[in-house]
Backbone as CSV, one residue per row, in Angstrom:
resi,resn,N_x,N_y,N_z,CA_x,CA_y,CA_z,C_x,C_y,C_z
1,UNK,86.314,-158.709,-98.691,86.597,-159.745,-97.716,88.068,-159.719,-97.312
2,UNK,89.044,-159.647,-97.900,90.458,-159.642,-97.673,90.865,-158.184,-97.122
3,UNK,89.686,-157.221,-96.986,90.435,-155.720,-96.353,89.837,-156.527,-94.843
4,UNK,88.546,-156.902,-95.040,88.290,-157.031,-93.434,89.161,-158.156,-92.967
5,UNK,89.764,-159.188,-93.332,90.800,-159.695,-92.440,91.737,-158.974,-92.439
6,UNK,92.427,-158.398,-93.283,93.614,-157.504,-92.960,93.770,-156.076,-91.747
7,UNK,92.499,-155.437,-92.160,92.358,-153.981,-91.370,91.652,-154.203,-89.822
8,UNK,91.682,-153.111,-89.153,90.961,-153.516,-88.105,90.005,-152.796,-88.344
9,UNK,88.373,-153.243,-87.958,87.120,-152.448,-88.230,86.922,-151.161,-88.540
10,UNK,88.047,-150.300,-87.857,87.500,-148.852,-87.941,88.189,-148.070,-89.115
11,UNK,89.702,-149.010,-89.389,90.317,-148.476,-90.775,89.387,-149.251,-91.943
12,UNK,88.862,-150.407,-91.528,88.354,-150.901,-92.339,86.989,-150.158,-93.525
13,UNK,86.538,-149.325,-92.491,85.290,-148.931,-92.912,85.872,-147.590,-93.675
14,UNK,87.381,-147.001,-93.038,87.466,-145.512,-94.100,87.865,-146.045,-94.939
15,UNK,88.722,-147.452,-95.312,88.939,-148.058,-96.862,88.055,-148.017,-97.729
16,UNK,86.882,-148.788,-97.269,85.760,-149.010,-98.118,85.154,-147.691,-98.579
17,UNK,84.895,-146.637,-97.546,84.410,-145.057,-97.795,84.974,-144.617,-99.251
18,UNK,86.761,-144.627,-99.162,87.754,-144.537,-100.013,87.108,-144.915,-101.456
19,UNK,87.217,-146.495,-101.357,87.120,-146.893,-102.020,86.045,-146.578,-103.519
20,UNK,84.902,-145.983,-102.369,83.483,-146.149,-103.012,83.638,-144.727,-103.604
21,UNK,84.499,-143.823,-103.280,84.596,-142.802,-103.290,85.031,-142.328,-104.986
22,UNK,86.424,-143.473,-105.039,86.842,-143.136,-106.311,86.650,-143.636,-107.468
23,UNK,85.623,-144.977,-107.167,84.917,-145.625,-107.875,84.044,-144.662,-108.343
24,UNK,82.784,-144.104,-107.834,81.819,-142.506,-107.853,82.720,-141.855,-108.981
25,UNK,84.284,-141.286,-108.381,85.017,-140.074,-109.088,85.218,-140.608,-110.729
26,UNK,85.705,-141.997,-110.591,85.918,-142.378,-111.943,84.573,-142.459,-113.064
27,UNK,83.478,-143.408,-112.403,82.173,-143.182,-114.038,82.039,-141.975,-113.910
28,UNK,82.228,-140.795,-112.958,81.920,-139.246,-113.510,82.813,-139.372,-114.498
29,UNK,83.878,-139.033,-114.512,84.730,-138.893,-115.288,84.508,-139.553,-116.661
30,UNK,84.108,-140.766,-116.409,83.869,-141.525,-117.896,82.635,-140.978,-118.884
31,UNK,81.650,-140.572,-117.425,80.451,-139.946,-118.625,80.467,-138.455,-118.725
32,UNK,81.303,-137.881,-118.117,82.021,-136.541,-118.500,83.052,-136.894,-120.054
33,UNK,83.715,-137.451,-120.048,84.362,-137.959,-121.014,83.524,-138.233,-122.783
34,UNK,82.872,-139.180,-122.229,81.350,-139.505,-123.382,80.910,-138.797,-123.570
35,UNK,80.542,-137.686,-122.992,79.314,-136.298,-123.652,80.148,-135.358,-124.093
36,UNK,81.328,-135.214,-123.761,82.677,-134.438,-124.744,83.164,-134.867,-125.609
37,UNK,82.916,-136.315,-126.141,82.847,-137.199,-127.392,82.191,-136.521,-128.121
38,UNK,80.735,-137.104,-127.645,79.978,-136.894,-128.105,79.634,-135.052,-128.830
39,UNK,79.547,-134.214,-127.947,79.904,-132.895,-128.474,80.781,-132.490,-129.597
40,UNK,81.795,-132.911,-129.704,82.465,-132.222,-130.366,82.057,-133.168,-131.578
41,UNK,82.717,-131.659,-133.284,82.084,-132.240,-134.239,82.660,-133.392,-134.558
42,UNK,82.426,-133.787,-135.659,83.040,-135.040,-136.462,84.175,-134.337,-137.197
43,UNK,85.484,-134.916,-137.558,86.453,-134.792,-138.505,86.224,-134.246,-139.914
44,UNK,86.471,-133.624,-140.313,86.202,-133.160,-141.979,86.336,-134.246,-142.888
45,UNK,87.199,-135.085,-142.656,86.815,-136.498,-143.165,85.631,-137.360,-143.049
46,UNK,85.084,-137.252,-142.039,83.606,-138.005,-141.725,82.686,-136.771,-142.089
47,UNK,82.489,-135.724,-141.914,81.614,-135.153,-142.594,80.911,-135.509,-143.873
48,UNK,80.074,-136.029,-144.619,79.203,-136.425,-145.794,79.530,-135.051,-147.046
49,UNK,80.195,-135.815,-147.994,80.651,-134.779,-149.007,79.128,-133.974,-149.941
50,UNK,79.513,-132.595,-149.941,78.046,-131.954,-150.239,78.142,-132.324,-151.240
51,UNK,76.453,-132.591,-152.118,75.992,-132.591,-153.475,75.567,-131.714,-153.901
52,UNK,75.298,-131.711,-155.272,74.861,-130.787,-156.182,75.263,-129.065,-156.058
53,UNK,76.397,-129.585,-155.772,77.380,-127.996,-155.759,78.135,-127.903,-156.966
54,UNK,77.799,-126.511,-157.216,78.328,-126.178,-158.934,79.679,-124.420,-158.591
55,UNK,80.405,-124.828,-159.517,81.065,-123.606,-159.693,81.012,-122.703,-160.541
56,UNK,80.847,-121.588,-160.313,80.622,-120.460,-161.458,81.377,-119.029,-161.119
57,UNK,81.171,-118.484,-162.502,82.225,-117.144,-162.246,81.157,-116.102,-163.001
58,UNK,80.899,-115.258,-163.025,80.854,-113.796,-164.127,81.522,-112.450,-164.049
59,UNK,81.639,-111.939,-164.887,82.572,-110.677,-165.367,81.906,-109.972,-165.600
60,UNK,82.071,-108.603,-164.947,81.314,-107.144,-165.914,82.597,-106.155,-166.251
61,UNK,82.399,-105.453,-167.107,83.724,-104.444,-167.430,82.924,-103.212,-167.814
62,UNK,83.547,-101.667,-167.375,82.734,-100.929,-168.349,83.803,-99.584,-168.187
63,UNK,83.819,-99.528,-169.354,85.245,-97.954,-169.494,84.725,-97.240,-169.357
64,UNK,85.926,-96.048,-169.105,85.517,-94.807,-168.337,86.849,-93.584,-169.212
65,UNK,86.283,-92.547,-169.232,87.949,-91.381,-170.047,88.563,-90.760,-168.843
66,UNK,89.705,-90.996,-169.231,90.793,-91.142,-167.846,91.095,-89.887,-167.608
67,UNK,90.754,-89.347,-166.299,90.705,-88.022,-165.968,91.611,-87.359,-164.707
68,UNK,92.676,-88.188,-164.460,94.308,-88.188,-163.813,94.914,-87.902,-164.040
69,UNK,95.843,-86.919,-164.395,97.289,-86.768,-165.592,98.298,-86.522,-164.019
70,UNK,99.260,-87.486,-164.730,100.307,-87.163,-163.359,102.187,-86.862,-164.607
71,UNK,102.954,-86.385,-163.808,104.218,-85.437,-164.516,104.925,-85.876,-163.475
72,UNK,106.014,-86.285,-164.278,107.435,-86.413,-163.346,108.104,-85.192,-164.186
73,UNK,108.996,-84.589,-163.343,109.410,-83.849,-163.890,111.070,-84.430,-163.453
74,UNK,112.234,-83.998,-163.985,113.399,-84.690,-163.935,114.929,-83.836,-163.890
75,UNK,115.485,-84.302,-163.237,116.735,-83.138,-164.089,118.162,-84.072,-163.125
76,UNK,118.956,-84.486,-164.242,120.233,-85.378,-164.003,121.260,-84.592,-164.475
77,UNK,122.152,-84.571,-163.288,123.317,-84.101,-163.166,124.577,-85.408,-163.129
78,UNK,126.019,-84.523,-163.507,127.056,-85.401,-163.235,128.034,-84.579,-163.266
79,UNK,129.046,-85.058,-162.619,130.477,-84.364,-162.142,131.076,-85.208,-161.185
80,UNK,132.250,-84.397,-160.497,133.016,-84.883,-159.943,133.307,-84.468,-158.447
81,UNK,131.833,-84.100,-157.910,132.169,-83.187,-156.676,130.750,-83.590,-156.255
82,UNK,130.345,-84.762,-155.189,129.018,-85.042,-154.798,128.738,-83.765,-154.162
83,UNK,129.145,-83.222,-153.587,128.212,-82.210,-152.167,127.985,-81.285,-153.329
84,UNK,128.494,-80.752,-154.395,127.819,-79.348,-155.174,126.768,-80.014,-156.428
85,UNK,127.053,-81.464,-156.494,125.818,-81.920,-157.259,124.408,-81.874,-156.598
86,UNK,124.415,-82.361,-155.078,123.642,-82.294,-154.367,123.047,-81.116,-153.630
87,UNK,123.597,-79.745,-153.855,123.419,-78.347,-154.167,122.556,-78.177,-155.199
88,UNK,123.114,-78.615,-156.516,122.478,-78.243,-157.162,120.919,-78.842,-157.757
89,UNK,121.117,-80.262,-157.274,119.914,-80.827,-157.126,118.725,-80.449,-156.617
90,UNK,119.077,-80.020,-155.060,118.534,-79.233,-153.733,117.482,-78.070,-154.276
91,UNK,118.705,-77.160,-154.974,118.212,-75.734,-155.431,117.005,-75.851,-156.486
92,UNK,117.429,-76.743,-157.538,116.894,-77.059,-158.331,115.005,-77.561,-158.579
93,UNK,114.859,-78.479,-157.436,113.474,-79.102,-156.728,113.150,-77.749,-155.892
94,UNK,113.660,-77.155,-154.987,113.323,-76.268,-154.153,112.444,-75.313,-155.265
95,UNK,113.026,-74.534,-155.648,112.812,-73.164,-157.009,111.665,-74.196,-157.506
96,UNK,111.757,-75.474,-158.117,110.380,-75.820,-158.937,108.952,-76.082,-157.845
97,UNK,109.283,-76.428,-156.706,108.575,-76.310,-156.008,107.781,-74.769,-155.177
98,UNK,108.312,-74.384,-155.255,108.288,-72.658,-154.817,107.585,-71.698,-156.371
99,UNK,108.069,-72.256,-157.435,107.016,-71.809,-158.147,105.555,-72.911,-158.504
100,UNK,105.207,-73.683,-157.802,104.083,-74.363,-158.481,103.129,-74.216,-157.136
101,UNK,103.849,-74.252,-155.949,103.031,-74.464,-154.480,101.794,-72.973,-154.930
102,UNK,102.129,-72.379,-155.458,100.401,-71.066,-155.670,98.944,-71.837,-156.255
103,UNK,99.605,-73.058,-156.863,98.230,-73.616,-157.941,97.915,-74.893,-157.590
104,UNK,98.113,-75.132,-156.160,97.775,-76.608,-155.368,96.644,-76.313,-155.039
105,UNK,95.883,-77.245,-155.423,94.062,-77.421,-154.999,94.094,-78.668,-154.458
106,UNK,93.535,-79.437,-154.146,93.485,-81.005,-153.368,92.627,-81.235,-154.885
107,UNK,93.422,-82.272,-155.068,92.614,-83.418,-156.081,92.521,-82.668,-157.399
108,UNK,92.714,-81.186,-157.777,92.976,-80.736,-159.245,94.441,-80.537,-159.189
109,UNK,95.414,-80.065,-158.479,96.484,-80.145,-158.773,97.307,-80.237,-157.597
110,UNK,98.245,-80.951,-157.299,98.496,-81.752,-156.366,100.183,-81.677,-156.437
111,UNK,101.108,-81.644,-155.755,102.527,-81.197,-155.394,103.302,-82.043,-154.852
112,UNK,104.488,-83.074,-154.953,105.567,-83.447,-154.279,106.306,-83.635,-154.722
113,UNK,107.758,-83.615,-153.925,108.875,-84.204,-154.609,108.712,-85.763,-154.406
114,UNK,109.626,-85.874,-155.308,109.976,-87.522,-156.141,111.027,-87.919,-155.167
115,UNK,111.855,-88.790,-156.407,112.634,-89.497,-156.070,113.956,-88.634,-155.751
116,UNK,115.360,-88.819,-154.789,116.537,-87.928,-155.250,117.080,-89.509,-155.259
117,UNK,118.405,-88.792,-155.978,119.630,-89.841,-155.913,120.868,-89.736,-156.569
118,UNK,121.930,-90.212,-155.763,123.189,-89.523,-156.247,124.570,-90.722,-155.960
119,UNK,124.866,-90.780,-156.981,125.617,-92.850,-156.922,126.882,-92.346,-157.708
120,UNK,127.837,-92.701,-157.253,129.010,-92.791,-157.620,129.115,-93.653,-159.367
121,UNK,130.062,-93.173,-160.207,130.356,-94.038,-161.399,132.039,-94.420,-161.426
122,UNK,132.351,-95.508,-161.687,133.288,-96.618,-161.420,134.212,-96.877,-162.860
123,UNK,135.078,-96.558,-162.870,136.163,-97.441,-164.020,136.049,-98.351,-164.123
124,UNK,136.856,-99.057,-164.688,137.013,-100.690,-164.986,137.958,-101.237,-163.800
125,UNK,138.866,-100.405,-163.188,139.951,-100.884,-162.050,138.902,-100.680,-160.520
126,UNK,137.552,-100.317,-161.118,136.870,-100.109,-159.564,136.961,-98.826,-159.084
127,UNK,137.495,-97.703,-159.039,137.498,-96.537,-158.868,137.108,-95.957,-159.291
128,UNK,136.467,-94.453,-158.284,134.879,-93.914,-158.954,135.812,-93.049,-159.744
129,UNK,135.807,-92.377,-160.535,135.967,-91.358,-161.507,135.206,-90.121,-161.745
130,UNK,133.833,-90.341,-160.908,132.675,-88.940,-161.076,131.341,-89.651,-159.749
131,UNK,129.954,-88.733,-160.489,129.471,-88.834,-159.816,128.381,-88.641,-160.832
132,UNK,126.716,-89.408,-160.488,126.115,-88.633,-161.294,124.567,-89.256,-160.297
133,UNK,123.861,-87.820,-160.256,122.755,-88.014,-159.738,121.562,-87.491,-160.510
134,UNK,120.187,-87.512,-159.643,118.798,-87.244,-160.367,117.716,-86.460,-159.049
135,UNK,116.730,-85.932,-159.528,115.727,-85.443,-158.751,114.535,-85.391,-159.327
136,UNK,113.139,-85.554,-158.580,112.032,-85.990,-159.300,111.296,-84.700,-158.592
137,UNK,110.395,-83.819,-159.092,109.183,-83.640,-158.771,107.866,-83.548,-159.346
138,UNK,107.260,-84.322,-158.492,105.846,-84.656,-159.103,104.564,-83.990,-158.902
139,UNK,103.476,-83.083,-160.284,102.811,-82.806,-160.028,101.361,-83.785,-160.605
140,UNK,100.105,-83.578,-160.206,99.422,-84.872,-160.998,97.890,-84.171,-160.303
141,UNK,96.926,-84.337,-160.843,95.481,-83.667,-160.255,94.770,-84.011,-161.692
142,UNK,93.602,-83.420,-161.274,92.350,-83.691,-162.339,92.186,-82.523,-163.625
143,UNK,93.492,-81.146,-162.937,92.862,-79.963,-163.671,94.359,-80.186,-165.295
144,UNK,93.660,-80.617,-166.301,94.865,-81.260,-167.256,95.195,-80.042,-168.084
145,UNK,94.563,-78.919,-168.204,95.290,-77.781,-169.034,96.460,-77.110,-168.228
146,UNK,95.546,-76.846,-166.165,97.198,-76.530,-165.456,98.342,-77.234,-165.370
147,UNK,97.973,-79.085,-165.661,98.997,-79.388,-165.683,100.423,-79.329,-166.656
148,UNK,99.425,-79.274,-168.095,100.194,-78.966,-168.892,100.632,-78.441,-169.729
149,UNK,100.468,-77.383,-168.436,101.468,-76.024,-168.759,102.495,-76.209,-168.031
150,UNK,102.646,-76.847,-166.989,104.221,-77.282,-165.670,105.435,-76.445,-166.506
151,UNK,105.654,-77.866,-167.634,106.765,-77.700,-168.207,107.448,-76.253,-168.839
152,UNK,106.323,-75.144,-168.917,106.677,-74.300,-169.919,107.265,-73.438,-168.405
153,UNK,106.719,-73.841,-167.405,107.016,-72.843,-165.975,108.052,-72.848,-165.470
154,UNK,108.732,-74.473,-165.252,109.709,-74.794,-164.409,111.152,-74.805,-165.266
155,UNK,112.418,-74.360,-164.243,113.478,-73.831,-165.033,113.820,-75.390,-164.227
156,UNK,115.399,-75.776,-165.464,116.191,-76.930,-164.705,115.193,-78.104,-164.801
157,UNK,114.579,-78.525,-164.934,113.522,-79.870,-164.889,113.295,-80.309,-166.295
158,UNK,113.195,-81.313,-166.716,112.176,-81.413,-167.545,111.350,-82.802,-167.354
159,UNK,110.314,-82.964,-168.049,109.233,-83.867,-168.675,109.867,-85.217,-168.442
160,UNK,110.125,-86.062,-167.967,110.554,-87.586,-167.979,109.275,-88.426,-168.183
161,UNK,107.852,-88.395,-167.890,107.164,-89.400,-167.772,106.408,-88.530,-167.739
162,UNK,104.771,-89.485,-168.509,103.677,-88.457,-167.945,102.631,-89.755,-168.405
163,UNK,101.503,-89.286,-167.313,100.879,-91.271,-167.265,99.318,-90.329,-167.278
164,UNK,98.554,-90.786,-168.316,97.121,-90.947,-167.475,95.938,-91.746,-166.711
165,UNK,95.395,-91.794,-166.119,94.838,-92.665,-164.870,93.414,-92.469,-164.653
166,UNK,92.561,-93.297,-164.085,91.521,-92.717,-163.396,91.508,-92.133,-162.154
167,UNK,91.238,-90.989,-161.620,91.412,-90.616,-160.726,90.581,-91.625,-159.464
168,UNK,91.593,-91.630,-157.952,91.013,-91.818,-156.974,89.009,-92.136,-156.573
169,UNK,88.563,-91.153,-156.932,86.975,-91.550,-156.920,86.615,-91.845,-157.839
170,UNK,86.955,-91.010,-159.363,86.543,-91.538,-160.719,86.534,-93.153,-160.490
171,UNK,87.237,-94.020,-160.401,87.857,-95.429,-160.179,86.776,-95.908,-158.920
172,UNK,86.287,-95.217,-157.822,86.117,-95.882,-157.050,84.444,-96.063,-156.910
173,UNK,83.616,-94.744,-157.900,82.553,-94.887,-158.400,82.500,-96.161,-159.687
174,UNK,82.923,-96.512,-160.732,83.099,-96.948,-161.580,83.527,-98.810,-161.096
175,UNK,83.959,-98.758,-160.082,84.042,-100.336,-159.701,83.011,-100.304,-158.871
176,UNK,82.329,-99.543,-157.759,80.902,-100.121,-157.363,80.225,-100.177,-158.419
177,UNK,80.157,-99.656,-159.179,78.810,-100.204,-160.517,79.348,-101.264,-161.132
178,UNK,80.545,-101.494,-161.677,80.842,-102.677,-162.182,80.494,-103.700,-161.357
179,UNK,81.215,-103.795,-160.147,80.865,-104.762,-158.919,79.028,-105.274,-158.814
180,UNK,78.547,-104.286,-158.584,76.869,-104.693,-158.769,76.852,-105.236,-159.775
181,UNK,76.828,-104.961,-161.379,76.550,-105.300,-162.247,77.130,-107.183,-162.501
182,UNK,78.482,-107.246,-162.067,79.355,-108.451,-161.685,77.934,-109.432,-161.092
183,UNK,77.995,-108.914,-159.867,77.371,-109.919,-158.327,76.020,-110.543,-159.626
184,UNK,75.227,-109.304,-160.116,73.974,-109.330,-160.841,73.894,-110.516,-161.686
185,UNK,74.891,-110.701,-162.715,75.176,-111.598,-163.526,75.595,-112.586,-162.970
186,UNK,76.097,-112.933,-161.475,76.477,-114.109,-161.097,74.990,-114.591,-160.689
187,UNK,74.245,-113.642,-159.806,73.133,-114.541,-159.399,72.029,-114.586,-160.281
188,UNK,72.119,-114.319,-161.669,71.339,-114.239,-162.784,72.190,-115.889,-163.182
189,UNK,73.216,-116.045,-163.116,73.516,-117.460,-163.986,73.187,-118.761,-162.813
190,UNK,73.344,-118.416,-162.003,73.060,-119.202,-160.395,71.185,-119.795,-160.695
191,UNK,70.845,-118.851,-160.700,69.463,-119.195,-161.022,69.136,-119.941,-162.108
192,UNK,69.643,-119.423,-163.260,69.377,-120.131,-164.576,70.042,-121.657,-164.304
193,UNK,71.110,-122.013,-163.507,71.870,-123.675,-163.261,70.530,-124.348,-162.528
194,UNK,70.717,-123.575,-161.791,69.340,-124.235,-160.809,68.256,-125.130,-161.556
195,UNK,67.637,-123.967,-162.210,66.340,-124.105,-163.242,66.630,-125.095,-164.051
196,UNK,67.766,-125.685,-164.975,68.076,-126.089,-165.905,68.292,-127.671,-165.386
197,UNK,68.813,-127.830,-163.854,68.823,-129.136,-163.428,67.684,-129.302,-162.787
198,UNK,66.809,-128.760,-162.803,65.458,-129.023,-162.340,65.094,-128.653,-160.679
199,UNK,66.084,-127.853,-160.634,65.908,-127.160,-158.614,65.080,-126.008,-158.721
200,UNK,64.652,-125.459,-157.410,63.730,-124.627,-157.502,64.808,-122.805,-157.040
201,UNK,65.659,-123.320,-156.598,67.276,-122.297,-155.986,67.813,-122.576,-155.888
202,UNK,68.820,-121.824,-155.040,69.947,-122.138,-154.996,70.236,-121.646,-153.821
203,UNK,71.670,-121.802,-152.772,72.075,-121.135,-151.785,73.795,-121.197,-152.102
204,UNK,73.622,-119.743,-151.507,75.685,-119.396,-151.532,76.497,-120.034,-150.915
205,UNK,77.236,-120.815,-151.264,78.459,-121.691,-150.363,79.395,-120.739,-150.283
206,UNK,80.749,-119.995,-151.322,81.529,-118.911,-150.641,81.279,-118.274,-151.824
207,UNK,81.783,-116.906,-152.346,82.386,-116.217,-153.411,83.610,-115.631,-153.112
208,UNK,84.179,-115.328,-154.285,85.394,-114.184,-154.194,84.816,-112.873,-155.469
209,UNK,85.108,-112.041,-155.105,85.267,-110.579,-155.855,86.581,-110.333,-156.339
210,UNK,87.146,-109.953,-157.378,87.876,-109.587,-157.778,88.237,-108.625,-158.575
211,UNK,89.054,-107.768,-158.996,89.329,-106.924,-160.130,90.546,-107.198,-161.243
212,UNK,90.476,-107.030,-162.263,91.513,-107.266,-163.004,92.096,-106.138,-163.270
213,UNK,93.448,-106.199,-163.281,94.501,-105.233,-163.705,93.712,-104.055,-164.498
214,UNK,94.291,-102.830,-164.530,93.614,-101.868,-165.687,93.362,-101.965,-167.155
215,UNK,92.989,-101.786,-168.035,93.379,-102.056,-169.056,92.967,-100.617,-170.208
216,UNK,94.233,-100.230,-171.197,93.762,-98.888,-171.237,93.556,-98.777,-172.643
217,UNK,93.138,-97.981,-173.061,92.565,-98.080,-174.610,93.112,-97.017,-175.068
218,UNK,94.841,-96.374,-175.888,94.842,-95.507,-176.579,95.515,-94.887,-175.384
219,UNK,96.666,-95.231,-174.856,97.103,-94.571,-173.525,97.683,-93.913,-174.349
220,UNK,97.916,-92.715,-173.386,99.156,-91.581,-174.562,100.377,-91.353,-173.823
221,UNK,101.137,-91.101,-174.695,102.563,-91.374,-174.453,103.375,-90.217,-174.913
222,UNK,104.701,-89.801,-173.856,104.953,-88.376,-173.949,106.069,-89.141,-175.366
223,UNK,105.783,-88.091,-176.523,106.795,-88.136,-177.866,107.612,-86.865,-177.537
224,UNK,109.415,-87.095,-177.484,110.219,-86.598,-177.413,111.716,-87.069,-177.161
225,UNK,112.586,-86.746,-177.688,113.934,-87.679,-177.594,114.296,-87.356,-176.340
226,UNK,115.308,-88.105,-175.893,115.923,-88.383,-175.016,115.895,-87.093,-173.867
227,UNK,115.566,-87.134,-173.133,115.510,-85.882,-172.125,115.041,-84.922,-172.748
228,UNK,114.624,-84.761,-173.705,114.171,-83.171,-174.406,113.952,-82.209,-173.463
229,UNK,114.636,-80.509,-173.846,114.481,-79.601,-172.976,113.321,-78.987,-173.480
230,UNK,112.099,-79.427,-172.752,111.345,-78.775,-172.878,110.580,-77.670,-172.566
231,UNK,111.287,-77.582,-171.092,111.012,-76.339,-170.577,111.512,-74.851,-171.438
232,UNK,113.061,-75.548,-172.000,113.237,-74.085,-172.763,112.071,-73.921,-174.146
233,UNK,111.380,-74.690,-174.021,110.770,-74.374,-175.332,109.904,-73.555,-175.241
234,UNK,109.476,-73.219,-173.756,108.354,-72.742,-173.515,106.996,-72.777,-173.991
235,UNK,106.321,-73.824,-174.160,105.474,-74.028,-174.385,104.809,-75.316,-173.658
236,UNK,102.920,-75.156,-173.380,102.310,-76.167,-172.757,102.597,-77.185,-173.764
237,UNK,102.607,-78.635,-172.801,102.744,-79.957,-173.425,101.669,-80.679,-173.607
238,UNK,101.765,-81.068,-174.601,100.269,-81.360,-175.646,100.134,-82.804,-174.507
239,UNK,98.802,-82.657,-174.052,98.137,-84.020,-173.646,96.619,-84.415,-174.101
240,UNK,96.644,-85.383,-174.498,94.641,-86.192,-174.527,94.746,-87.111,-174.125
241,UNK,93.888,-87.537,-173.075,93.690,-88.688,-172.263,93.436,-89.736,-172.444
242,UNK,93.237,-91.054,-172.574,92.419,-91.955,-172.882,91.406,-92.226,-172.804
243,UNK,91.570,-93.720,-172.999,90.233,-94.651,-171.849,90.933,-95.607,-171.056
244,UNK,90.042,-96.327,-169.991,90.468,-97.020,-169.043,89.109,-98.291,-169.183
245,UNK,89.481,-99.417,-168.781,88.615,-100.469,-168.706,89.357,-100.692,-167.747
246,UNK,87.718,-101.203,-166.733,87.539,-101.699,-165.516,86.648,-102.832,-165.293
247,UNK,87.605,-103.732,-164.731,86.666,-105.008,-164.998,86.648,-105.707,-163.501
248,UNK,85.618,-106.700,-163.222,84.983,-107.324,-161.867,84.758,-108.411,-162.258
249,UNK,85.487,-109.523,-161.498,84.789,-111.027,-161.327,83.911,-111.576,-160.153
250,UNK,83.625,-111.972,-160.124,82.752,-112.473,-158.973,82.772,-114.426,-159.452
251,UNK,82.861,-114.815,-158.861,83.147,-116.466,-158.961,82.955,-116.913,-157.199
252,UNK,82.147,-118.531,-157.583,82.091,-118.815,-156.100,81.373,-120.244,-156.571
253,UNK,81.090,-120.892,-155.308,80.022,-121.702,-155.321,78.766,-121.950,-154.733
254,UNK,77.630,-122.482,-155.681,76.477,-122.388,-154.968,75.909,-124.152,-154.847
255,UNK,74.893,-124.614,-154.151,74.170,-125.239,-153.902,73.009,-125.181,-154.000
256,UNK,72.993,-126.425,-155.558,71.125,-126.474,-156.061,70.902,-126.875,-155.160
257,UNK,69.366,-126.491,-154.798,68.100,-126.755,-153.706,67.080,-126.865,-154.513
């Protein structure tokens, strides 16, 4: 009533058009609004906290004789002249490498250099006084009599470390069976919870898989003093391997049904 005294008839009528127009635009909007309420979920807070959810874990482990042998081989120098230490370092890895590269197989005996390094040594006033560096090369494979023979071969090097391991697949056969055997015993105890509270199953809410660290039974360990030259001794270096334990968790939660 107050547009038609104000307007004259013909603005009057595109007001009202207007009007009706955005009145229309707005309840869209509102029940566009409401069904996008409505859609989307509820808060994790309003969600209804699940029942009869239980937590459980099982473990399988099963050893294996460790069939990896890996060799650092080593040789530390010192003086007072970096560039001819680092000569002789050079020469040194080169020559041990140049005699072993004939007996590289993939996965029985296997070839690289290590670590180098060459660091200044310091007085008490802070001034270097020398120099003293190191060089690593490493051989390591499945074939353990070529390996240890290395030492009796290589001139300038000797023996620093010597580790045994499961090899690459050895390890990677040996945790799928553990792993099955793991999962087996989880849904063997899953069932038995079930049964025991009077459900007829169960269903998987999440799990995790896991492995635990190695654990070795009777690792062997190179016996010899301090740098021993063993290469001059010429002779292969006594190795026997261990065992290795390999172990799998499986833990998660399920839901009696």
């Amino acid at each position: 009533m107050i547009l038609n005294k104000l307007l004259p008839p013909s603005r009057y009528k595109h007001a009202m058009a207007a009007a009706a127009l955005g009145l229309g635009l707005g309840l869209g909007l509102l029940g566009a609004g409401t069904a996008l309420a409505q859609a989307q979920p509820s808060p994790a807070w309003m969600q209804p906290l699940p029942h009869n959810v239980v937590q459980l874990s099982a473990t399988a482990r099963q050893q294996a004789r460790q069939d990896w042998l890996t060799l650092t081989l080593t040789q530390r120098v010192q003086g007072t002249d970096p560039a001819a230490l680092q000569r002789q370092l050079s020469r040194s890895v080169e020559a041990a490498l140049q005699q072993l590269r004939p007996q590289v197989r993939s996965g029985e005996f296997e070839l690289s250099s290590g670590g180098f390094s060459l660091l200044p040594r310091h007085n008490a006033e802070g001034q270097i006084v020398g120099w003293h560096g190191s060089a690593e090369v490493l051989v390591q494979g499945r074939d353990l009599a070529a390996l240890a023979a290395v030492p009796a071969q290589v001139r300038g090097l000797s023996v620093s470390q010597m580790q045994f391991t499961l090899s690459p697949q050895a390890r990677q056969q040996l945790e799928a069976g553990v792993r099955s055997a793991a999962i087996e015993r989880f849904r063997a105890s899953a069932q038995l919870v079930a049964r025991d509270f009077g459900f007829g199953g169960y269903s998987l809410r999440e799990v995790t898989i896991s492995a635990a660290e190695p654990e070795f039974a009777g690792r062997p360990r190179l016996m010899m003093a301090a740098q021993a030259r063993l290469d001059a001794a010429e002779v292969a270096l006594p190795a026997e391997p261990g065992s290795e334990w390999v172990h799998i968790t499986v833990s998660g939660a399920v839901q009696l049904q």
